[in-house]
N, C-alpha and C positions, 0 to 999 in steps of 0.2 A: 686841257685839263691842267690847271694851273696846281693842282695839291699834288702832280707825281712825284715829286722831290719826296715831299712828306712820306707818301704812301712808303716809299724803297727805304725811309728813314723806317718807319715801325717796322719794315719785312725783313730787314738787315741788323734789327736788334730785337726778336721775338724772343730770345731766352730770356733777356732780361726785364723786356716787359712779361711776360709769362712767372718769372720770380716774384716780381712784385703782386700780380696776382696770386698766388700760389700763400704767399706772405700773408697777405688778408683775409683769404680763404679761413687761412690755419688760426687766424688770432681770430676768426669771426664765431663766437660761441653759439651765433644760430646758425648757423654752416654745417653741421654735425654730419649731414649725411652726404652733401655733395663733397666735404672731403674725402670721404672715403673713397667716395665713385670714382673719381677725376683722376686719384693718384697714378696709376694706370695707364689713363689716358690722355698723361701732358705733353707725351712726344707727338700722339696723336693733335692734340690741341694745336701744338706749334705749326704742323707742317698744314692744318686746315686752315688757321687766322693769320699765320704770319707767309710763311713762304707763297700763297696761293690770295694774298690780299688784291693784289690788284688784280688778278683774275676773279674774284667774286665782286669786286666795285663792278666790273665792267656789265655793258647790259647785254641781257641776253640769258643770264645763267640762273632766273629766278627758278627753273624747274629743277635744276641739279641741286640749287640750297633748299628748296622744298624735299624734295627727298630724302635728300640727308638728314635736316634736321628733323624731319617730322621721322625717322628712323633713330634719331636722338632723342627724343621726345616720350616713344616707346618703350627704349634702353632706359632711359633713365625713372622711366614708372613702373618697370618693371627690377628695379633695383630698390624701390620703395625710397626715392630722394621726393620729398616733398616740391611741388610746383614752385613754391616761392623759393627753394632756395636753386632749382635751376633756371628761372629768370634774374635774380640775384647774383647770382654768378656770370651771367652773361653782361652784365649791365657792370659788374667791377671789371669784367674784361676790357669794355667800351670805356669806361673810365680811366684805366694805367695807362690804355694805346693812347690814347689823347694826351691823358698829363704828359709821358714821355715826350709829344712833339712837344706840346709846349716850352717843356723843361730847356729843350733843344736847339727850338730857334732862336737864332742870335743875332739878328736884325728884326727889329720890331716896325718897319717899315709896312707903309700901304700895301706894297704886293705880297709880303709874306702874312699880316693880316688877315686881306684874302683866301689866300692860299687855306690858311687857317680855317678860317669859316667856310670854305668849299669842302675841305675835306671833314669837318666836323659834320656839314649835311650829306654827305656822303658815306661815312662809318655809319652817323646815324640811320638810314634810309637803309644801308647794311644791315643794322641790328634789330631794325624795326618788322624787316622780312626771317630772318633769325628767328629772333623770339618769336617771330608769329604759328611757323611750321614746326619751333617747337611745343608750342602751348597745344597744338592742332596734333601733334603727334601724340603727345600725352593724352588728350583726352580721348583720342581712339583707343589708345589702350585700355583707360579708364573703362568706357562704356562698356566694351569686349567684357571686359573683366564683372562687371557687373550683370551684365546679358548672360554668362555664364555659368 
């Protein structure tokens, strides 16, 4: 696993990628309700995407991030935050952690290239399982809600 440098680079600066999220969020005027939501829970945020990243790259844990998120999913349909703007926000997450490597590596050589696109399919693949048990968690609640 040629991207752990990377991976320990995003886990070792999740405040500040998390700022810069946090920064878009607030400037984003169809954001209205996942700002609200979130505020609360950006300590929580940090220590689930930043401190715990390479334990969620790793394989094996797609049951514990289905859980979770599909527990997120829930929460936040039951907060009344609109679908898109909690995949919207997961997706400007995936977006800071990235630009940050990039911003960062300072050899633009073949192996850190790599590296790059290894961990890019690897966030991605992340986010892809992510969004999906969150969109799954929400519309259980949905349905629930309408059975109701």
């Amino acid at each position: 696993m040629i991207s752990g440098k990377l991976i320990h680079l995003i886990e070792s600066h999740g405040d500040q990628i998390i700022h810069r999220v946090t920064e878009q969020i607030r400037r984003d005027p169809d954001m209205t309700h996942i700002r609200v939501a979130i505020g609360a829970e950006l300590p929580q945020w940090r220590q689930d995407f930043f401190e715990n990243l390479s334990h969620w790259l790793a394989a094996g844990n797609e049951e514990t991030l289905a859980h979770r998120y599909e527990g997120v999913g829930r929460k936040r349909f039951e907060e009344n935050v609109p679908l898109d703007e909690c995949v919207r926000g997961l997706c400007i997450l995936r977006e800071k952690m990235l630009d940050y490597v990039e911003e960062h590596i300072l050899n633009k050589d073949s192996l850190e290239l790599y590296a790059e696109e290894e961990l890019d399919r690897r966030i991605g693949r992340f986010f892809d399982l992510v969004t999906i048990h969150l969109v799954r968690g929400y519309e259980q609640a949905l349905r629930r809600a309408v059975a109701a």
